[in-house]
C-alpha positions, 0 to 999 in steps of 0.5 A, a space after each residue: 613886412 616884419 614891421 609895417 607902416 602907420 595908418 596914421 603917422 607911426 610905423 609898424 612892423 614886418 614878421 610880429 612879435 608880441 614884443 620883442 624886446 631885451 633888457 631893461 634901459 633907462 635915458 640920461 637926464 637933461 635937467 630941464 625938470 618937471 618930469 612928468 612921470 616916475 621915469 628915471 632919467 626921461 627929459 621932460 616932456 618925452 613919451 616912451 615906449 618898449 620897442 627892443 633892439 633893432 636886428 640891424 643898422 637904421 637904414 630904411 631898406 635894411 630894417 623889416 622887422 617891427 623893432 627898426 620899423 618903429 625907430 625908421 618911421 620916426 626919423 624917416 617919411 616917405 611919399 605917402 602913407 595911408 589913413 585909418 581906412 587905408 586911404 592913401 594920404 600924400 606926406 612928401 608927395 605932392 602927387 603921384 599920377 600914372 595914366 598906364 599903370 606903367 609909368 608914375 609920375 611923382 611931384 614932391 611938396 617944396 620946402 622939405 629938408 633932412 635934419 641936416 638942413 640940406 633939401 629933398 629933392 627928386 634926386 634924394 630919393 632916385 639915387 637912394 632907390 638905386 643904391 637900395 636896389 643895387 646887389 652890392 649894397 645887400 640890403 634886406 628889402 631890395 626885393 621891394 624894387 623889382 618892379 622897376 624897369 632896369 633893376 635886374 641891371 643892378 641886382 642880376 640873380 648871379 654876378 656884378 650888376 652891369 649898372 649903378 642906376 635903373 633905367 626907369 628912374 629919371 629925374 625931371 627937376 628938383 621935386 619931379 621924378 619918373 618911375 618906369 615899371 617893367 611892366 604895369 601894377 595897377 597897386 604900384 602907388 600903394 607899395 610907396 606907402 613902405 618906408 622902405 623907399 624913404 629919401 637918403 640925404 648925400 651924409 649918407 654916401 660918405 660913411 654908410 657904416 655909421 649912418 646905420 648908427 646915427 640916421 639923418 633923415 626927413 622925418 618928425 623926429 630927429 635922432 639923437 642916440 642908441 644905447 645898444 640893447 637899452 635904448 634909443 632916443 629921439 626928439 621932435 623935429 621942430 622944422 618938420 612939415 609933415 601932417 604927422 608933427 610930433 605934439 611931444 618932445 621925444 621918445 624913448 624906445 626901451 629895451 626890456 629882456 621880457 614883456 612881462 619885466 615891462 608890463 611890471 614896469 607900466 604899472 609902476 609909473 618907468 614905462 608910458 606904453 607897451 605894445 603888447 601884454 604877455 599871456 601871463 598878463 593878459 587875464 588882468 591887464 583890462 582891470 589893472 589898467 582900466 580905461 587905459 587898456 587897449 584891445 583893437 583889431 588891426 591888419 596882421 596875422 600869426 602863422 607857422 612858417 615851414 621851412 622847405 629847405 629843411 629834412 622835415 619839409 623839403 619835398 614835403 606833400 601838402 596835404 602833411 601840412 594841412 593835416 598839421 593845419 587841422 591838429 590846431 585846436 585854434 578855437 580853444 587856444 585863443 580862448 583860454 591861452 590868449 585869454 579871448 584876445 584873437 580870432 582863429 584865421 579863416 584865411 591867409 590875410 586879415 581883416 582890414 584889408 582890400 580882397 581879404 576873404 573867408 576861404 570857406 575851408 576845413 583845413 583851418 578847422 580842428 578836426 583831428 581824426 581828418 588831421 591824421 589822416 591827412 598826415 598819413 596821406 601825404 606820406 607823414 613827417 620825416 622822423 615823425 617830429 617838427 620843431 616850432 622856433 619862437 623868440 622866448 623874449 615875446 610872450 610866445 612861449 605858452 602858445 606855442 605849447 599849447 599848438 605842439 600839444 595839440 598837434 602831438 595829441 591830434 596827429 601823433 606826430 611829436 611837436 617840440 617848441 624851439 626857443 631863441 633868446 631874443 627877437 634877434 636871434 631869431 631874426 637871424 637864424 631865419 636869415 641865415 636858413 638855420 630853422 629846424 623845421 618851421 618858425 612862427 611867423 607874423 605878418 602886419 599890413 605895409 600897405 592895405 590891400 591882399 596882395 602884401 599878404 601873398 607876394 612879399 611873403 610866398 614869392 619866389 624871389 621874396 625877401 621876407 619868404 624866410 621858408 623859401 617855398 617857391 612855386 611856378 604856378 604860384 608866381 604865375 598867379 601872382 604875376 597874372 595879378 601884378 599885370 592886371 589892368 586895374 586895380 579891382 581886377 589885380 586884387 581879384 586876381 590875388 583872391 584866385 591865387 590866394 585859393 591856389 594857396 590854400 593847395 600849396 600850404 607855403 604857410 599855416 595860418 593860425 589866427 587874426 591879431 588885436 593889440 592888447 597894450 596900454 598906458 600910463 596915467 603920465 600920457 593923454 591922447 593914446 590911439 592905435 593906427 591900422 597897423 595897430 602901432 600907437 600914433 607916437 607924434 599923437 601921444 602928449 604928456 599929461 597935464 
C-alpha cells in the first residue's frame, strides 16, 4: 500500500515517499506549560512528527498512501496487527480461526468502544466492510475485499450493485462474525493486519462527508483537529484497551513544504521526529544527530512504474524495459546520490518478508551495452524518450536525475525527470491516469508475506496498480497462489509468479529502503517498527 500497517503499533504507508510533506505548521497553545521543547504552540506532553497532507478525507478504506496512514492508524485498530518479526498479534480480536481457509471465524475482546462512547461490535465491522466494499461509495481500497463471497453483488465491474450487503458476511453475536471467501487464501488472516478493514461507528452513516473531516474511531488516539496543509492533531485515548496505549499525550502530525525546511527545523528544537532525511542531508545527518540518528532496514521498495496506458509503454515489449532496467547504475546511485543508505534490488519484494528471494537476474545489473541492446530488440521507445514523475516535495529530486542520466548515457534514449509540486499532486495525477510515461513508485509492507508485493500491485483489478498492467497469465499465477492449499504452498506459488515477473516487467525494481530519520533531544524511547514508521504510542517526552 502507499502507506502500510505497524509492526508495532504505528501505521505506515502504501506508495513511499521519502517525506512527502507541504508547508510549514504549528498548534495552538493549550496553556497547560512546561513545554517540553522549543516548539511554538505544542501542548505539553505532546510528541510531533512531519507527516504532510493527507491526499484524502480520513476514512479507512480511502486513505493508501503513507500521509493518511499515519493519521488512520492512530485513531483507527483494526483486528490484528503484527509484531516486529511479523507475527500476527490480536489487538480488537480475540481470535480469528478457519478450518478451510475458506470460512474465518472472528471473536472480538468485549469491553471495546469508539471514542464516542458507543461499542464495537461484530456489526460495527460487517456493515463498515459492506459499505467500503460497496461501488457506490467509491472507495480507493474496495479491491481489498474482493475475497469476500458476494462482493461482485456490491461492486459489478459495470452497472448498480444488486446488493448492499455481501453474502459471506453474517453476524452471530455481539462480538462474533462469519466471513465466507469465494474461494479459500490460506494468507486471508494476514491481510486483516491492513486498516483498511478498521470498524466504522453508526456517527459515521449520518454525514460520511464530515466524518472525513473529524474521525471518530476506536483507536489509542482520539481526533481532535486538521488545519489543512499545516497540521493535524490528536490526543491519547485514555479508555483505550489496545496493547498499543499511547505513554504521551498527543501528536502533532506537521506539515512541511520540503524535507529539507523540516530537517532545518529538528535541529533547532520546532520538530521532534522526521521521517526520512533528504539527499542534501543525509551526508551529515548521523553526525548532526548522533545517537539520535536512525538508519534501519525495513519492508519496502522503490521502483519505476510505467504506465501502459501511455504512448511511451502501451504495447510496449518487455524486453524495452528490462533494457531500461539495465541502463540504471543502481550500485553507483546508492552510493554516492543516497550516500550508502539503500540497497540495489535483487527482486521485486524486500527483505523482511515471507517468500522474499534473490532472482538471481542481470536485468537488475548495470550493463549498458546489454541495455541498448535489449531496447533495440524490442523495438525501442515511442519517440525515443520517457518522463519519470516524482513529488519535488520528497527529497526525490537528485535520484532521479541521476537515473534519467544513467539511462540517457546507458541506452541513448533521452530521460527527462517530471516534477509535481506535492505528494498530492502527484498522488492524483496517477489516480486519474495523467502520467506521461512512468512515475516513481514505492511499496511498504501491509502485512509480511511476498504476496502483498505482487497481487495489491500488478493484478489486474488492483487498486493500487496505478500503471494498469494487466496480464492473464499473470492473474492466473496468482489466482493458482490465492487457491492454494496452505499458506507455505500460496507463498511458493507467488515465488513462481514472481518469476513470471520478471518476463513481463509491470514494474522496474531499483533498490531495498532504510529509514534514515531521527530525534529531538525533547523525546525518549524512539524506535522504528517493521514498516519502518516510528512506534508513535511508544515515544515519551523527555524528563
Amino acid at each position: 500500500m502507499r502507506g502500510a500497517k505497524s509492526a508495532k503499533w504505528v501505521v505506515g504507508a502504501i506508495v513511499v515517499a521519502l517525506a512527502a510533506t507541504a508547508c510549514g505548521g504549528g498548534g495552538d497553545d493549550d496553556g497547560n506549560g512546561e513545554a517540553a521543547s522549543k516548539e511554538k504552540g505544542k501542548p505539553a506532553g505532546y510528541v510531533s512528527i512531519d507527516v504532510g497532507e493527507p491526499q484524502k478525507p480520513l476514512i479507512p478504506a480511502d486513505t493508501n498512501e503513507s500521509l493518511g496512514s499515519y493519521v488512520i492508524q492512530s485513531v483507527f485498530t483494526q483486528l490484528l496487527d503484527f509484531d516486529a518479526q511479523g507475527k500476527i498479534v490480536y489487538t480488537n480480536a480475540e481470535s480469528v480461526k478457519t478450518t478451510d481457509s475458506k470460512t474465518w471465524t472472528v471473536k472480538l475482546k468485549q469491553g471495546w468502544k469508539f471514542h464516542d462512547g458507543t461499542p464495537v461490535t461484530a456489526e460495527s465491522y460487517v456493515k463498515a466492510w459492506n459499505w467500503y466494499a460497496n461501488i457506490k461509495n467509491n472507495q480507493q481500497n474496495a479491491f481489498w475485499f474482493e475475497d469476500i463471497a458476494g462482493y461482485a453483488d456490491v461492486h459489478p465491474e459495470k452497472g448498480d450493485p444488486k446488493s448492499d450487503e455481501m453474502s459471506g458476511l453474517k453476524v452471530v453475536d455481539d462480538n462474533t462474525f462469519t466471513i465466507e471467501l469465494s474461494g479459500p487464501v490460506p494468507y486471508f488472516e494476514y491481510k486483516l493486519g491492513y486498516a483498511t478493514f478498521a470498524p466504522l461507528p453508526e456517527v459515521f452513516y449520518k454525514d460520511t462527508k464530515a466524518f472525513g473531516q473529524a474521525p471518530v474511531g476506536n483507536g489509542p488516539y482520539i481526533f481532535e483537529k486538521w488545519d489543512h496543509k499545516k497540521l493535524i492533531r490528536v490526543k491519547a485515548n485514555p479508555d483505550y484497551q489496545g496493547p498499543n496505549k499511547a505513554k504521551n499525550k498527543g501528536v502533532l502530525f506537521k506539515n512541511y513544504a520540503t524535507i529539507e525546511a523540516a530537517y532545518q527545523d529538528l535541529l533547532s528544537g520546532n520538530l521532534d521526529m522526521i521521517r526520512q532525511v533528504g539527499p542534501k542531508d543525509l551526508p551529515k545527518y548521523k553526525q548532526d544527530l548522533g545517537d539520535r540518528a536512525i538508519d534501519q532496514p525495513y519492508a519496502a521498495i522503490q521502483s519505476l512504474v510505467p504506465t501502459f496506458y501511455s504512448k511511451t509503454f502501451k504495447d510496449i515489449d518487455p524486453k524495452v524495459l528490462q533494457g531500461l532496467s539495465m541502463g540504471i547504475d543502481r550500485d553507483t546511485i546508492t552510493k554516492t546520490v543516497l550516500n550508502g543508505t539503500r540497497k540495489p534490488a535483487t527482486s521485486f519484494t524486500p527483505p523482511g518478508v515471507v517468500g522474499n528471494q534473490d532472482l538471481g537476474t542481470d536485468v537488475f545489473s548495470f550493463d549498458a551495452a546489454k541495455a541498448k541492446s535489449l531496447v533495440t530488440e524490442g523495438g525501442g521507445v515511442p519517440g525515443n524518450k520517457i518522463w519519470i514523475q516524482y513529488n519535488a516535495d520528497g527529497g526525490h529530486k537528485e535520484w532521479v536525475t541521476a537515473v534519467c542520466e544513467s539511462i540517457r548515457n546507458s541506452t541513448g534514449v533521452d530521460c527527462v525527470p517530471d516534477a509535481k509540486p506535492d505528494f498530492q499532486t502527484d498522488l492524483e495525477a496517477r489516480d486519474n491516469d495523467q502520467v506521461k510515461s512512468m512515475y516513481r513508485g514505492g511499496w511498504v509492507a501491509d502485512y509480511p508475506l511476498n504476496v502483498n508485493f505482487m497481487r495489491e500491485l500488478y493484478g489486474t483489478t488492483a487498486e493500487a496498480n496505478n500503471g494498469r498492467f494487466s496480464d492473464k497469465a499473470v492473474d492466473a499465477a496468482f489466482k493458482k497462489g490465492d487457491n492454494a492449499a496452505t499458506l507455505d504452498e500460496s507463498i511458493a506459488a507467488y515465488q513462481e509468479a514472481e518469476k513470471l515477473l520478471l518476463t513481463k516487467m509491470p514494474a522496474i525494481p531499483l533498490w531495498e529502503y532504510k529509514t534514515n530519520g531521527g530525534y529531538s533531544k525533547a523525546v525518549d524511547n524512539v524506535t522504528v517498527d517493521f514498516h519502518g514508521d516510528y512506534n508513535i504510542t511508544e515515544v515519551t517526552v523527555a524528563k
